[in-house]
N, C-alpha and C positions, 0 to 999 in steps of 0.2 A: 265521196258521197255526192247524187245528186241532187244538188238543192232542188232543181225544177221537181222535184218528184219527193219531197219530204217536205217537215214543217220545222220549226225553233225548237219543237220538242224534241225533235229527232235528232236532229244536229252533233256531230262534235267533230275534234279534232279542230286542227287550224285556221282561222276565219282567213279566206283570201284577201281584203285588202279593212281594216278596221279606219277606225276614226280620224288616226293622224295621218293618213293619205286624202292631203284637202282635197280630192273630188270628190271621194267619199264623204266626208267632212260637210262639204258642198251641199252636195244630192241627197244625203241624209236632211237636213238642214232648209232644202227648199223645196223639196218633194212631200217633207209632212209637216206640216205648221202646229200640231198640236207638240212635236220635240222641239221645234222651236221657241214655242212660248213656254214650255217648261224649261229648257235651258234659260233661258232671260232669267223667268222668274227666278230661278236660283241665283245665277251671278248677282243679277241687281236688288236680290231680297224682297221680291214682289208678290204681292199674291196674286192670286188669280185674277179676280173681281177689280184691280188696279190695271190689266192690261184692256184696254179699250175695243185699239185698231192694232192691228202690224201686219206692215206692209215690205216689203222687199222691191228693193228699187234699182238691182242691177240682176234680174233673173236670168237665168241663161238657158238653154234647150239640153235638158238632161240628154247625154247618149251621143250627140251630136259633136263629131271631132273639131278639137281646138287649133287653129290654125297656129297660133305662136304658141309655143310651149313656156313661155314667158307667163303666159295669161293669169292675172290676178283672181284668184278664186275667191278671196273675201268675198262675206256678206252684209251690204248696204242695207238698212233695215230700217224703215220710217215710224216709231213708236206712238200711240197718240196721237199722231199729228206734231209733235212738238218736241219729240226724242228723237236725234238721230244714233244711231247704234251701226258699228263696225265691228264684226266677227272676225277674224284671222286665225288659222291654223300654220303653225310653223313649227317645223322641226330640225330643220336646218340651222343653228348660229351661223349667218354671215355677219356677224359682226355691227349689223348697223341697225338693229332693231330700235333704241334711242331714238336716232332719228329718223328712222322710218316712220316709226309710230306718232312719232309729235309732226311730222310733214301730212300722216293722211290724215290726222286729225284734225287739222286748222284748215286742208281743202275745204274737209266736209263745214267746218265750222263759218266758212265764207262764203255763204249760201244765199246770200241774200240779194235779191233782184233788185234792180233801178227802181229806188221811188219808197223803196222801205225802209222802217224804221230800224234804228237799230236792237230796240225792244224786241221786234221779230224773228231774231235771231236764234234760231234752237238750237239747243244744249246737245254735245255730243257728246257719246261714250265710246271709247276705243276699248274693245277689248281686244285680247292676243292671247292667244293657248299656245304655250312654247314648250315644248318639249327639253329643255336644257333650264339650265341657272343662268337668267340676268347677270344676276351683281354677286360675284362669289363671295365677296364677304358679308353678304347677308342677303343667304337664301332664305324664301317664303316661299308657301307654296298658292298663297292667292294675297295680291296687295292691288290697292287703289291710291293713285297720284292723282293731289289738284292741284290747283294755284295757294299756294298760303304764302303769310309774312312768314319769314323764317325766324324771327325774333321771340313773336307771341303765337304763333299756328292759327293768326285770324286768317280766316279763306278772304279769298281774292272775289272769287268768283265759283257755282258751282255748274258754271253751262261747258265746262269741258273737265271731262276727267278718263283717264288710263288704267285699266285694269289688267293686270296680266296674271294667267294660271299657268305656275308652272307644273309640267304631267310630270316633271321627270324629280317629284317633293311631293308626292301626295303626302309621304309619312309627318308632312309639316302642317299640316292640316290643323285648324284651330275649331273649338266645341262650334263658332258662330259656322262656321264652313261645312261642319257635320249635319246642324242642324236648318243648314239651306241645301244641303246634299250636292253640294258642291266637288267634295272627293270624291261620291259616289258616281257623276259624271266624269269626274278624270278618269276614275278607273274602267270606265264602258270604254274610254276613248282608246284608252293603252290596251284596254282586252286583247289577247291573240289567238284567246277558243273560244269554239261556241259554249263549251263550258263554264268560264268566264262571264262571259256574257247573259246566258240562262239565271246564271246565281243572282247578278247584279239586276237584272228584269227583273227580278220574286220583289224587290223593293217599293218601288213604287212603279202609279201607272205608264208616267212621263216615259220613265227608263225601260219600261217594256214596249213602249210605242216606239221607245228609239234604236231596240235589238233587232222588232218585228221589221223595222223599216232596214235595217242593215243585213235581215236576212235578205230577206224581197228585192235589194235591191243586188248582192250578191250574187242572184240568182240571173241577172240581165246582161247575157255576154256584153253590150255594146257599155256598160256601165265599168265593166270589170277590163273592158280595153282602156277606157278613158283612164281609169286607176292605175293599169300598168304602162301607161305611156307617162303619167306623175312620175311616177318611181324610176322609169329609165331617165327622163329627164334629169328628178336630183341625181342619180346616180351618175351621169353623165355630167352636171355640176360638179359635184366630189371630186372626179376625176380631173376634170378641168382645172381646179384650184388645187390640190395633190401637184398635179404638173407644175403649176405655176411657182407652188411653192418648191419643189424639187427644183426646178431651175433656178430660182432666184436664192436657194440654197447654194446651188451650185457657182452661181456669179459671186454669190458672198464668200463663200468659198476660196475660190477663186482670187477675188479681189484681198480676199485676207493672208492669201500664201503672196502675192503680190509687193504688199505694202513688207510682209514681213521678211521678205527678199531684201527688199529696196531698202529696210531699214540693218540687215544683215551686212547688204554691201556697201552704203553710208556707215558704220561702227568698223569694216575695214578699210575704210577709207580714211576713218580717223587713227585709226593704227599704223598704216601705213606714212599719215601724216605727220606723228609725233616720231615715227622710226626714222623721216626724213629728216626733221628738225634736231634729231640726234645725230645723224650721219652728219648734215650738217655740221651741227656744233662741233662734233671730231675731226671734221674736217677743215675747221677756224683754226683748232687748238693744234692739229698738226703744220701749218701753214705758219703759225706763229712760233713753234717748235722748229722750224725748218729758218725761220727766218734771224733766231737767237744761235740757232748751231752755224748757220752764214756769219752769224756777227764774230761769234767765237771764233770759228778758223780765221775773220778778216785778222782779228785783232792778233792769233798766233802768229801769221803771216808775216806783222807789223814788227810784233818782238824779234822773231828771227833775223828780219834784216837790219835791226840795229848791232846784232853782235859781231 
């Protein structure tokens, strides 16, 4: 189908690059500000009349090729004046999201210029849309981390806190998450048709500003390159770490047939060591058998020549 020449209503089949390819993700996100303060409002349970200002403070030039493929596509977000907010989509486990997370959180949370108080300090929120399970023994499908005593759950502090949604648990969905339409966001995110996606628009306004902008934005070759150069990149990750891990299978491997050698030919070496200390010993006990049959002829020797 072509998009340039149709509308959302038209639409079906396959969406080329949906929500969890972070340009998409991105350019969804910085191109319409009305999905963006409807996403907030849901995560952070805000209403409307409570978002002021919001600003975005690392914009980039939609369409315009990324020189490192590395390039961090999170969104930096200045709330009120007084909230900072960090968006991140990931759908890759590399394993370090922990401290990833608690590392850009404390950048942003160390904001403060010569000469200020430390009152002036705004609160950060980190949020992370991961497409996998954090903590396998106890999947959620949306949780929030602060500072607490671990004793009594008195907070510490509430100027930094961690949220993360996992897409890949909507079915973990709790009534307060239904009724901030929290899953309903996860599942535009995960959508893979435009069918999908039309369904989940009928809901509210937010989620149909945020279909109409992924049509529209679907429709802009220079958009839908930037998306598939994300996706060769992880792919090209994947593959990277596959190898790495193949090889370093293979040393393990390797080093395990090794050790298990060495320790085959040390347990015959101790066989052969007990087979000598027996040769040995048979060889004491014939030496001393040699030495009593010497005494015996001396001594027949002796009686002969008395008679």
């Amino acid at each position: 189908m072509n998009l340039n020449q149709s509308s959302l209503q038209c639409a079906s089949g396959a969406i080329p690059y949906g929500m969890t390819n972070d340009y998409m993700f991105r350019a969804v996100l910085q191109s319409n500000h009305k999905v963006l303060r409807g996403l907030i409002c849901s995560l952070l349970h805000y209403s409307e009349k409570e978002i002021i200002s919001m600003n975005i403070m690392n914009p980039i030039i939609l369409g315009e090729a990324i020189e490192s493929k590395e390039f961090r596509l999170d969104i930096n977000i200045l709330l009120n004046n007084k909230t900072l907010i960090n968006l991140e989509m990931q759908i890759t486990n590399r394993l370090n999201w922990q401290n990833r997370s608690v590392i850009y959180m404390c950048r942003s949370y160390d904001s403060l210029t010569h000469g200020q108080e430390y009152s002036e300090a705004k609160s950060v929120v980190h949020i992370g849309l991961l497409d996998y399970t954090l903590f396998k023994d106890s999947p959620e499908f949306y949780a929030t981390y602060k500072l607490i005593n671990v004793k009594n759950y008195q907070k510490y502090s509430d100027n930094i806190t961690l949220n993360v949604v996992n897409l890949s648990r909507i079915d973990l969905e709790t009534e307060e998450d239904k009724q901030y339409h929290i899953d309903e966001w996860a599942a535009l995110m995960k959508a893979t048709t435009w069918e999908e996606i039309r369904m989940l628009a009928s809901k509210d306004e937010y989620l149909n500003e945020a279909a109409e902008t992924i049509f529209r934005l679907s429709a802009d070759e220079r958009i839908r390159k930037r998306c598939r150069d994300r996706e060769e990149y992880y792919e090209d990750l994947h593959n990277y770490e596959m190898a790495i891990l193949d090889r370093d299978f293979s040393i393990a491997s390797y080093r395990k047939a090794v050790i298990e050698r060495e320790s085959v030919i040390a347990e015959q070496q101790n066989m052969l060591a007990e087979h000598e200390g027996v040769i040995t010993e048979q060889e004491k006990l014939i030496q001393e058998r040699d030495i009593q049959i010497q005494s015996l002829l001396s001594e027949i020797e002796r009686l002969r020549a008395k008679r």
